[in-house]
C-alpha positions as CSV (number, residue, x, y, z in Angstrom):
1,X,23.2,17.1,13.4
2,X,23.2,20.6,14.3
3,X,26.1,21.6,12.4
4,X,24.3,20.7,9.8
5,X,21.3,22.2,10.1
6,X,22.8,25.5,11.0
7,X,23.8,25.7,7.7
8,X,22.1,26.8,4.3
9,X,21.4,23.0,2.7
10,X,21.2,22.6,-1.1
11,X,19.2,19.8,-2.8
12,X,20.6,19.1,-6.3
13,X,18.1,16.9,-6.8
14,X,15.5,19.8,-6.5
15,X,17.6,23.2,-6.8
16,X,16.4,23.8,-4.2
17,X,17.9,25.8,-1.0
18,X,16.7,25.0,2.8
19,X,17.9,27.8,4.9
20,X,19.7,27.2,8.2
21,X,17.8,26.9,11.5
22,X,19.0,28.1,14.2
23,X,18.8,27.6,18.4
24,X,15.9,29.9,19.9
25,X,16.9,28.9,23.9
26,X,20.6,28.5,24.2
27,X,22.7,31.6,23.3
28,X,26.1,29.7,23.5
29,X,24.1,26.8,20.4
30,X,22.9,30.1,18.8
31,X,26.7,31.3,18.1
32,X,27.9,28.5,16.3
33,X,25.5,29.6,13.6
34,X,27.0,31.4,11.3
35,X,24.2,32.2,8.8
36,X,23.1,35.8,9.7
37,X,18.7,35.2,9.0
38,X,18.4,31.7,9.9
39,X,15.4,30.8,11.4
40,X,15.5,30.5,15.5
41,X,13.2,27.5,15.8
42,X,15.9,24.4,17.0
43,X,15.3,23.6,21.1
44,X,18.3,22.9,22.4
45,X,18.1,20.0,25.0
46,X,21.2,19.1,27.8
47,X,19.5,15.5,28.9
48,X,21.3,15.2,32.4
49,X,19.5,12.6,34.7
50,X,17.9,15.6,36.4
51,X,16.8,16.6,32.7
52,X,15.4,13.0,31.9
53,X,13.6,12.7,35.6
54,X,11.9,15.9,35.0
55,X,10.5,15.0,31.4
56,X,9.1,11.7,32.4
57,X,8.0,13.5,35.6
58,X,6.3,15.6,33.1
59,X,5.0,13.5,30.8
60,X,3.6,11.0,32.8
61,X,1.7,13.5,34.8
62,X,0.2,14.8,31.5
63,X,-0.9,11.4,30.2
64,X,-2.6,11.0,33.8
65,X,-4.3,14.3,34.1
66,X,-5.5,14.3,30.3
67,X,-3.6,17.3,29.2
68,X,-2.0,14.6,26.2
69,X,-4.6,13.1,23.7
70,X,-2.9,10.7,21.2
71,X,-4.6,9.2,18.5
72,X,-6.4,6.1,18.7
73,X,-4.7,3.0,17.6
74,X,-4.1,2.1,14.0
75,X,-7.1,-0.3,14.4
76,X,-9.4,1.9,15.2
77,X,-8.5,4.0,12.8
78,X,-9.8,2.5,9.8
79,X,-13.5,3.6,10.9
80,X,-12.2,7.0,12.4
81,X,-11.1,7.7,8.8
82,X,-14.2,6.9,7.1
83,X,-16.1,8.9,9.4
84,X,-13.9,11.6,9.0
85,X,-12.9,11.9,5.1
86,X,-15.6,11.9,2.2
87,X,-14.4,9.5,0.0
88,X,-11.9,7.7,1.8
89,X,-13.1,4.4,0.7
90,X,-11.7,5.4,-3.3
91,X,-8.5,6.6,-2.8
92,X,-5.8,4.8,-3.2
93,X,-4.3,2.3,-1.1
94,X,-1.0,4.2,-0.8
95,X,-3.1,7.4,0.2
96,X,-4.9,5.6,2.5
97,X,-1.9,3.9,3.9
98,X,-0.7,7.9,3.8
99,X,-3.6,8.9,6.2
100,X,-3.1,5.6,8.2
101,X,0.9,6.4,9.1
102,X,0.0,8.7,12.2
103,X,-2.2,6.2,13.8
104,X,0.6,3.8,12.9
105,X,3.2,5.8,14.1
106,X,0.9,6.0,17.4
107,X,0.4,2.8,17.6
108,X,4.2,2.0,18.1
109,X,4.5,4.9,20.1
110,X,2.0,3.5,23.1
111,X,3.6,-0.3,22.6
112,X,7.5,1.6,23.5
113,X,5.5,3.6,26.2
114,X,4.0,0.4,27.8
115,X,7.2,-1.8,26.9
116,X,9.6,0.8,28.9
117,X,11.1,0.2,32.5
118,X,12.2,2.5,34.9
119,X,14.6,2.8,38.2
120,X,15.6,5.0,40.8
121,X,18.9,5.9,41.6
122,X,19.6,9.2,44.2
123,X,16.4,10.1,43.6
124,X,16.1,10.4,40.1
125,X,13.8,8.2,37.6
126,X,15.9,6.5,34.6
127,X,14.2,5.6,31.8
128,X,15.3,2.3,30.6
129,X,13.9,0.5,27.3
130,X,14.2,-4.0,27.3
131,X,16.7,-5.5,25.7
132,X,16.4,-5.1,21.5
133,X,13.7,-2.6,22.1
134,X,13.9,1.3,21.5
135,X,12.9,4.8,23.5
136,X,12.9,6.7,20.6
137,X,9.1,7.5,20.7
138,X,9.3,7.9,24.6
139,X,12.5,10.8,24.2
140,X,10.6,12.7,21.3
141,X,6.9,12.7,22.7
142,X,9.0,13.9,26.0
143,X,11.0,16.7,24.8
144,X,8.1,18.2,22.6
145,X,6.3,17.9,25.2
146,X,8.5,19.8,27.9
147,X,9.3,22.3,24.5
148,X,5.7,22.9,24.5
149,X,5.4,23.8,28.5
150,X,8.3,26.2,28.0
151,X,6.5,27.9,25.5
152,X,3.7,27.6,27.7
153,X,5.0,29.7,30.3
154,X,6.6,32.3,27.7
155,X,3.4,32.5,26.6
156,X,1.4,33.0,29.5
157,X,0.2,36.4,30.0
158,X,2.0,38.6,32.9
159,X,-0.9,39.2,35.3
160,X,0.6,42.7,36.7
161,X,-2.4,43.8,38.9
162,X,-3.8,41.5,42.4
163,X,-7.2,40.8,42.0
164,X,-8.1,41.9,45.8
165,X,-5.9,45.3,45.0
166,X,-8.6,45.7,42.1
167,X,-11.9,44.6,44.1
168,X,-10.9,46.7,46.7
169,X,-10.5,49.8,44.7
170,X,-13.6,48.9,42.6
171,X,-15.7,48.7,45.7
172,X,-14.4,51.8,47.4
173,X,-15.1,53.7,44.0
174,X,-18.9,52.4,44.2
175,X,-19.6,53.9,47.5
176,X,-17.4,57.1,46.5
177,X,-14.3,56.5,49.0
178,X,-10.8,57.8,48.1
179,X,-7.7,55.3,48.7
């Protein structure tokens, strides 16, 4: 799939051209894109067992501690979508069916969630869906997720003074004091 992507892609149907994309966190994926401006947004993801424990590790803990919100269920969201969009009730059944796909798509996603079993081996969690069943859900709520907390700490500003340093100095400056 990524030697795809990592390639200008024309539609003929639309004349269109979509321009590559590109690795933004592995240098070695990054090379074996040949297109000089394509865009770095494509997370590059290695799932060793060490990988896998960490994300549902992850994930798990973020479900518990509120930090993920997903959507209520598709049955709910009937009335959520009425409440939310003027004129809901005249569009169109496919546009409404439109509007209803997320909460659909959530739906599914907290069945596979509930549906999945897990075991320990050398101290590592596998993920395991049942028999005919999927993970598909489980994997891409997982990985965004763990995409997001790298950004996360990317992101997070470099605090480059200590607080006590600071009061210190503040409170010797009050009273006139050289450090």
């Amino acid at each position: 799939m990524y030697d795809f992507i990592c390639k200008d892609q024309f539609d003929a149907k639309t004349g269109k051209v979509y321009k590559a994309l590109t690795c933004c966190n592995d240098d070695e994926m990054a090379q074996r894109c040949k297109v000089k401006d394509a865009n770095k947004v494509v997370w590059s993801v290695k799932a060793t067992a060490a990988f896998n424990n960490e994300i549902c590790v992850l994930l798990r803990n973020a479900i518990q501690n509120g930090k993920i919100h997903l959507l209520v269920d598709e049955q709910e969201a009937e009335e959520v979508l009425k409440d939310s969009y003027k004129g809901y009730a005249k569009l169109t059944p496919t546009d409404q069916a439109r509007l209803k796909m997320a909460y659909a798509q959530t739906t599914m996603t907290m069945f596979e969630l509930i549906k999945l079993e897990h075991e320990v081996r050398n101290g590592q969690i596998k993920v395991k869906e049942l028999r005919n069943m999927r993970k598909d859900r489980y994997s891409s709520l997982a990985y965004n997720y763990w995409c997001v907390n790298q950004l996360e700490l990317q992101l997070k500003p470099v605090n480059t003074t200590n607080w006590i340093n600071d009061l210190i100095i503040k409170r010797a400056a009050y009273h006139g004091k050289k450090i």
